[in-house]
GUPANU-692432 format. One line per field, with one value per residue: z, y, x of N, C-alpha, C, O in turn; chain. Coordinates in steps of 0.02 Angstrom, whole numbers, padded with zeros to 5 digits. Layout:
residues N
n_zz	Z ... $
n_yy	Y ... $
n_xx	X ... $
ca_zz	Z ... $
ca_yy	Y ... $
ca_xx	X ... $
c_zz	Z ... $
c_yy	Y ... $
c_xx	X ... $
o_zz	Z ... $
o_yy	Y ... $
o_xx	X ... $
mol	A ... $
***
This chain:
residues 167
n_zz	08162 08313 08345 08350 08509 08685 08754 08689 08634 08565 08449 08395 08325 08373 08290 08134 07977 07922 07999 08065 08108 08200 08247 08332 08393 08512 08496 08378 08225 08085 08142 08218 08102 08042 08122 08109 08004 08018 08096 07995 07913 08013 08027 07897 07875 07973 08046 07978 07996 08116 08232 08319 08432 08435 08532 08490 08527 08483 08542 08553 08454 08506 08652 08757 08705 08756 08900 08879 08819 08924 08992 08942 08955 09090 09100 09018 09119 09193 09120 09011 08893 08768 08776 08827 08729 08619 08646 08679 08539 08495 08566 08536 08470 08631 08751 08896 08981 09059 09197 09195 09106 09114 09212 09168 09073 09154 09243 09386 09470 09576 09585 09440 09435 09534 09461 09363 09390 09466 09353 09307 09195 09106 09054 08983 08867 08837 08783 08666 08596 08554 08486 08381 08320 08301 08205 08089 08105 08099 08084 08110 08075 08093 07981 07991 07886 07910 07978 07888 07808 07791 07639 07585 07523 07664 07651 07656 07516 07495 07596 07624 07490 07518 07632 07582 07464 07570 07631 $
n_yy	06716 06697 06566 06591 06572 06511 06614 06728 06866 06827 06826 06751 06580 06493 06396 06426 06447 06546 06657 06796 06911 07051 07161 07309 07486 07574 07729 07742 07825 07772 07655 07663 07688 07580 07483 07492 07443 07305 07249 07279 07164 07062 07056 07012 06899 06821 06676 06618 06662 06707 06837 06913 07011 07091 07182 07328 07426 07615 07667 07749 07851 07884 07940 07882 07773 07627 07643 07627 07521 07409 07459 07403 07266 07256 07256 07155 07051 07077 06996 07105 07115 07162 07266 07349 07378 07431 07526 07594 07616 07686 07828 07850 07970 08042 07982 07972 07964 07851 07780 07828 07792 07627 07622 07663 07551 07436 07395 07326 07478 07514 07382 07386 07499 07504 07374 07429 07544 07471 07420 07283 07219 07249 07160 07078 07141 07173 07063 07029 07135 07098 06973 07037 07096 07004 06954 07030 07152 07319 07438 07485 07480 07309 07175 07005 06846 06681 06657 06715 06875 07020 07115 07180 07323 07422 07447 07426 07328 07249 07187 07099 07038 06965 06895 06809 06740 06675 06601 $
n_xx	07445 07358 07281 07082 07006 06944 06982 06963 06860 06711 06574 06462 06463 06608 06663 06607 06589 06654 06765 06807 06918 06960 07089 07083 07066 07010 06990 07048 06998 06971 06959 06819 06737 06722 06665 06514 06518 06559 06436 06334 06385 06390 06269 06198 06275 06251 06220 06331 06455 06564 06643 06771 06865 06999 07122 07219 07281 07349 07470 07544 07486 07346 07308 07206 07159 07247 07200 07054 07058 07064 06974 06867 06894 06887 06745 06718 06746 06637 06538 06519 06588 06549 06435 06521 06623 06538 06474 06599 06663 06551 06549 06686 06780 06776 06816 06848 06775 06748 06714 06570 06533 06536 06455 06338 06317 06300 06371 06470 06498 06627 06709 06742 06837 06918 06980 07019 07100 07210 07270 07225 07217 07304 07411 07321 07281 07396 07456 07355 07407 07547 07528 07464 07561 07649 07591 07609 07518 07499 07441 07275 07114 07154 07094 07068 07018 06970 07095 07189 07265 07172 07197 07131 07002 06924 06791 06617 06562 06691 06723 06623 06629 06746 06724 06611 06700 06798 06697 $
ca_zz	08206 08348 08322 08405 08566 08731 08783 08636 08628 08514 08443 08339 08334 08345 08213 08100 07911 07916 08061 08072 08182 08187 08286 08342 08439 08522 08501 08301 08197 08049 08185 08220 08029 08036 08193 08081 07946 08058 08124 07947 07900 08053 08005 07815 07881 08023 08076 07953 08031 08179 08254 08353 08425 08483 08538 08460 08553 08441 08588 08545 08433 08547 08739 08767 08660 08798 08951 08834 08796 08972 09032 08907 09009 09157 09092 09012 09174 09229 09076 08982 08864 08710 08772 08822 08664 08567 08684 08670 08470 08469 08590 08519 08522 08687 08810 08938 09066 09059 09234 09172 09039 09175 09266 09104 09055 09230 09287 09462 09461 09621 09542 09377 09425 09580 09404 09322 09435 09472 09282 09313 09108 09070 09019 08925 08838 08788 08740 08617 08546 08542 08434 08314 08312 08280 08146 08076 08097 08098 08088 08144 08097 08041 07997 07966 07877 07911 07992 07830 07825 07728 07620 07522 07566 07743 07635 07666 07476 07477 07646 07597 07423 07546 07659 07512 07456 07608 07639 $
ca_yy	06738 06654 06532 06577 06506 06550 06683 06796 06904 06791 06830 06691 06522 06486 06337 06440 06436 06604 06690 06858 06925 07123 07206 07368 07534 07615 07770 07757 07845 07711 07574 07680 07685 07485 07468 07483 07389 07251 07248 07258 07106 07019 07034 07007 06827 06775 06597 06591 06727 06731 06889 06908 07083 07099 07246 07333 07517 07636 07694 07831 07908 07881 07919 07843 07690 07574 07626 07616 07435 07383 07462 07328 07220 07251 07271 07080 07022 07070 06972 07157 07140 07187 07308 07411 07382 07441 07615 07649 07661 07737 07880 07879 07981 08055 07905 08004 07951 07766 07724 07836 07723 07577 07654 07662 07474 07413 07371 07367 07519 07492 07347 07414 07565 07453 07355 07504 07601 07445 07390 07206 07190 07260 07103 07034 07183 07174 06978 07048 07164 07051 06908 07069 07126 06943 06927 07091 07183 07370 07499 07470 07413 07271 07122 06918 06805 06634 06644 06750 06938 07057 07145 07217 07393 07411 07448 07376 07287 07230 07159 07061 06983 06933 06824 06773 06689 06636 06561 $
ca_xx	07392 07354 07201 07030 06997 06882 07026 06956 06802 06674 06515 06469 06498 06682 06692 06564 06609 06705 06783 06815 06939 06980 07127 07071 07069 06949 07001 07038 06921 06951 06886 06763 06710 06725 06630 06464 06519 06551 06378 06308 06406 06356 06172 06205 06292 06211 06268 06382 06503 06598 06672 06807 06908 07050 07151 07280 07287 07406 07462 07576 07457 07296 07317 07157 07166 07244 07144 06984 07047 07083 06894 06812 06917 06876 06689 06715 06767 06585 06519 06478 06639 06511 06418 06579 06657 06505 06492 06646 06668 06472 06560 06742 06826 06773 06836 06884 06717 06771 06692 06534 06522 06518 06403 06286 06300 06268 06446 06468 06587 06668 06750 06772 06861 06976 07023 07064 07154 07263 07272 07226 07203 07339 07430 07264 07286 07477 07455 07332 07472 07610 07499 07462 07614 07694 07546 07561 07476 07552 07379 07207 07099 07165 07057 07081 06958 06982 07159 07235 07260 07116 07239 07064 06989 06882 06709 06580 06586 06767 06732 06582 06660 06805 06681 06573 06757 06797 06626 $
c_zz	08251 08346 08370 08472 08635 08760 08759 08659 08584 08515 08381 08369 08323 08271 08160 08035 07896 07989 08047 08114 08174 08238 08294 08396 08446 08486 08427 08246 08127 08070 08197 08153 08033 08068 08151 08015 07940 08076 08068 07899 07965 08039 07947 07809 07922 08046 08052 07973 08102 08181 08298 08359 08464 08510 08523 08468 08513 08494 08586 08480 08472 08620 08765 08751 08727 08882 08926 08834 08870 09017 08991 08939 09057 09151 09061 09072 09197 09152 09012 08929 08812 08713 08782 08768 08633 08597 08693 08592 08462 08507 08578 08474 08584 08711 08849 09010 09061 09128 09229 09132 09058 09213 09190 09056 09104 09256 09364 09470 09523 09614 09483 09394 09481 09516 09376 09335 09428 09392 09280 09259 09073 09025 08958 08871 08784 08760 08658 08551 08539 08491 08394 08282 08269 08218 08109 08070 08134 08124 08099 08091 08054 08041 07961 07943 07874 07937 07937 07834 07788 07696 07568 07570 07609 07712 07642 07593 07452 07534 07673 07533 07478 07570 07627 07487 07499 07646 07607 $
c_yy	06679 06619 06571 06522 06534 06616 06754 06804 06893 06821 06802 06642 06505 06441 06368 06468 06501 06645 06744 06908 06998 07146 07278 07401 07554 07688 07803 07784 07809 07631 07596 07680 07618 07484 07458 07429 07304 07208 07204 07188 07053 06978 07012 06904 06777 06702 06588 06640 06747 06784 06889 06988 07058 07159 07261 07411 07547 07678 07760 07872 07909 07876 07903 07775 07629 07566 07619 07524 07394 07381 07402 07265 07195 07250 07195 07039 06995 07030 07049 07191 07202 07251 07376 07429 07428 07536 07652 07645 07682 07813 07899 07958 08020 08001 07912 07991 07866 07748 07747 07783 07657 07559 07624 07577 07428 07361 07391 07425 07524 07444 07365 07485 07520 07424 07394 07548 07544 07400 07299 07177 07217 07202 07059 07073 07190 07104 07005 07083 07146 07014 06953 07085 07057 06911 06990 07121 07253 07449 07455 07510 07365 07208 07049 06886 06734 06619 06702 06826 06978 07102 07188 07270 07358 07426 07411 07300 07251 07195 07077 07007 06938 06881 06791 06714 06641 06595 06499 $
c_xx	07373 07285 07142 07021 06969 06909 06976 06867 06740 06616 06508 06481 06581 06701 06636 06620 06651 06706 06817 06866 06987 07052 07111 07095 07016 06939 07022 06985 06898 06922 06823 06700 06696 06680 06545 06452 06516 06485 06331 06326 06399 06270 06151 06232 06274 06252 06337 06467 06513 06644 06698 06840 06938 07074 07191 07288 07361 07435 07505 07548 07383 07324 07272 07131 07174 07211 07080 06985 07050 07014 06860 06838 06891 06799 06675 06707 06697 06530 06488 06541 06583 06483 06463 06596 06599 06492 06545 06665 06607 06514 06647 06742 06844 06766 06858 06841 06712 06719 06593 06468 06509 06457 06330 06256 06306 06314 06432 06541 06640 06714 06770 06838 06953 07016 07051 07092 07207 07301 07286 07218 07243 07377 07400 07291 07336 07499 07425 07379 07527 07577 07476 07512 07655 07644 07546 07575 07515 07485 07302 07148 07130 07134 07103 07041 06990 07075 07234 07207 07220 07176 07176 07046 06935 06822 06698 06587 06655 06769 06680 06602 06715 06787 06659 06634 06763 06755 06628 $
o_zz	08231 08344 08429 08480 08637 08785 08790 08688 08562 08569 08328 08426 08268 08222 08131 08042 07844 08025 08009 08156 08144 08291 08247 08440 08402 08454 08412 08234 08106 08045 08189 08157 08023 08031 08169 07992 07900 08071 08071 07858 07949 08040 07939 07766 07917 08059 08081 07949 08137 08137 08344 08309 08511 08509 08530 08422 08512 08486 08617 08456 08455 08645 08825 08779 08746 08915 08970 08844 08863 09057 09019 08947 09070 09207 09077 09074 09214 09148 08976 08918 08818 08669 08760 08749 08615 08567 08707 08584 08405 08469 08602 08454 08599 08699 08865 09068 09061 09118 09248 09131 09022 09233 09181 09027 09085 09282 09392 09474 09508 09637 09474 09350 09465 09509 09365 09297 09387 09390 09261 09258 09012 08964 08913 08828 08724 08724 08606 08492 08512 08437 08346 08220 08215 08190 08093 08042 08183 08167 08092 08077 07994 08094 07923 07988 07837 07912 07948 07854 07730 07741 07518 07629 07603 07756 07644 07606 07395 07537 07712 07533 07472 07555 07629 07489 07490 07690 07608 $
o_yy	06621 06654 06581 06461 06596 06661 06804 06766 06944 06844 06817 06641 06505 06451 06319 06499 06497 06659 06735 06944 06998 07127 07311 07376 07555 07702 07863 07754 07807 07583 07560 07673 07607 07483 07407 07395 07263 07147 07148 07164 06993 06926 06994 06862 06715 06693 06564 06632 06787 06785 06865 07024 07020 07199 07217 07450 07515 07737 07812 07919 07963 07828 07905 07737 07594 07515 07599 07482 07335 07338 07357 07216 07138 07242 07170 06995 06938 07058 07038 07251 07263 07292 07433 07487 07480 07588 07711 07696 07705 07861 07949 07988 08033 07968 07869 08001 07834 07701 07707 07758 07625 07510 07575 07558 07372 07306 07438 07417 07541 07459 07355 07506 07514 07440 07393 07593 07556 07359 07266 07115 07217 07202 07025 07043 07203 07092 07002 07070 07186 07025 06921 07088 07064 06857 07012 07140 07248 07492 07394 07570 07372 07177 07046 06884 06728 06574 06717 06842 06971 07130 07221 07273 07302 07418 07359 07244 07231 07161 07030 06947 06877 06827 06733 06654 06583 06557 06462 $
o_xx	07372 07234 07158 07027 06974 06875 06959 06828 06714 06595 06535 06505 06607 06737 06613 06673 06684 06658 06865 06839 07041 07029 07135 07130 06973 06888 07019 06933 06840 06891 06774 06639 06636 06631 06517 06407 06495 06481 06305 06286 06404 06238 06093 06218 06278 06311 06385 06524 06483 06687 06664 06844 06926 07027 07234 07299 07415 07419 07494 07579 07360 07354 07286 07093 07127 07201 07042 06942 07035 06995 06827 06802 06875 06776 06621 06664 06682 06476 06440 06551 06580 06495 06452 06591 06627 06502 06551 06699 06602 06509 06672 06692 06902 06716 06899 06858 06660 06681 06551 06412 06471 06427 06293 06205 06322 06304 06403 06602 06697 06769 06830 06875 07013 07075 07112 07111 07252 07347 07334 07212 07234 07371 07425 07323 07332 07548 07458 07385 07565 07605 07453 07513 07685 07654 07490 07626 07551 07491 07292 07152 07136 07138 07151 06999 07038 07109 07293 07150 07239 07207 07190 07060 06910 06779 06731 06607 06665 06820 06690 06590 06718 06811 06678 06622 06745 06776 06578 $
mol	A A A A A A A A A A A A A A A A A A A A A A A A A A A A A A A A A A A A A A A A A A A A A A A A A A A A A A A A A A A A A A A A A A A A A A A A A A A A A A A A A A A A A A A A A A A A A A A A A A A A A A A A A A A A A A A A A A A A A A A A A A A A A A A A A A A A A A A A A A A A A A A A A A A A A A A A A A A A A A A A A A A A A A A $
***
C-alpha cells in the first residue's frame, strides 16, 4: 500500500498513532454500512485516529461508482472533498444527481460539472485503483490499519479491538 501522503483524502493527523485508510465505493451498500462505523470510530478515537479514503469503484458491478468517485474529485478540487464524500454514501445508492449534489454543498457547479463532463479526475481516480489493486485489495470496502490489511469483520467491535491493537 502506498504510504499516506498530502495526495490522499486525510482527516486526522497524518503521523497520528493509528491511521486508517479505507478503499471504497460510493455506490456499495457494504461502504455504505461502513460509512457510519467510520464516523463512530472517529469520535470514539479522536486524535488518536487518522482517516484516509481512497477509491476503489467496482466498476462493473456499480455504473455509478466511478463517476460518483470522480464528482468528490472534482468537489475536492473546490476544497469540499468531505462533504461530497459524506452525501454521497448518506444518498447511495441514488447517485444519479451528481451536479445536484454540487449544487447542495456549495460547489461552484459550472466548474464542477466542466470537470465532470471532461473527466479531469479520472486519472486521480485510476491511481487510486491501481495502488489497491497492487495492495490487494479485491472488494470494498476494504480497510488498512497502520499500513497492514484488516483481515477482521467490518463491525463496529472487530474494528475497534483492531485500533485498540494497533494503538
Amino acid at each position: 500500500m502506498l504510504p499516506v501522503s498530502e495526495r490522499d483524502h486525510v482527516q486526522g493527523r497524518i503521523h497520528a498513532p493509528v491511521v486508517l485508510v479505507e478503499y471504497g465505493d460510493f455506490e456499495c451498500p457494504d461502504c455504505k454500512a461502513a460509512y457510519p462505523l467510520v464516523k463512530t470510530l472517529q469520535a470514539r478515537f479522536g486524535d488518536d485516529l487518522c482517516f484516509v479514503y481512497r477509491h476503489f469503484p467496482l466498476i462493473e458491478k456499480h455504473r455509478l461508482a466511478a463517476p460518483a468517485a470522480e464528482a468528490s474529485e472534482a468537489a475536492g478540487a473546490q476544497n469540499l472533498f468531505w462533504q461530497m464524500h459524506d452525501l454521497l454514501f448518506e444518498s447511495s445508492p441514488v447517485l444519479d444527481r451528481l451536479s445536484q449534489f454540487a449544487r447542495e454543498i456549495g460547489a461552484d457547479t459550472h466548474r464542477f460539472d466542466r470537470e465532470l463532463h471532461s473527466r479531469t479526475y479520472r486519472p486521480r481516480v485510476e491511481q487510486d485503483i491501481e495502488d489497491g489493486a497492487a495492495s490487494g485489495v479485491h472488494g470494498t470496502p476494504s480497510f488498512f490499519i497502520n499500513g497492514v490489511r484488516h483481515e477482521g469483520g467490518h463491525d463496529l467491535d472487530s474494528l475497534v479491538e483492531a485500533l485498540r491493537v494497533a494503538r
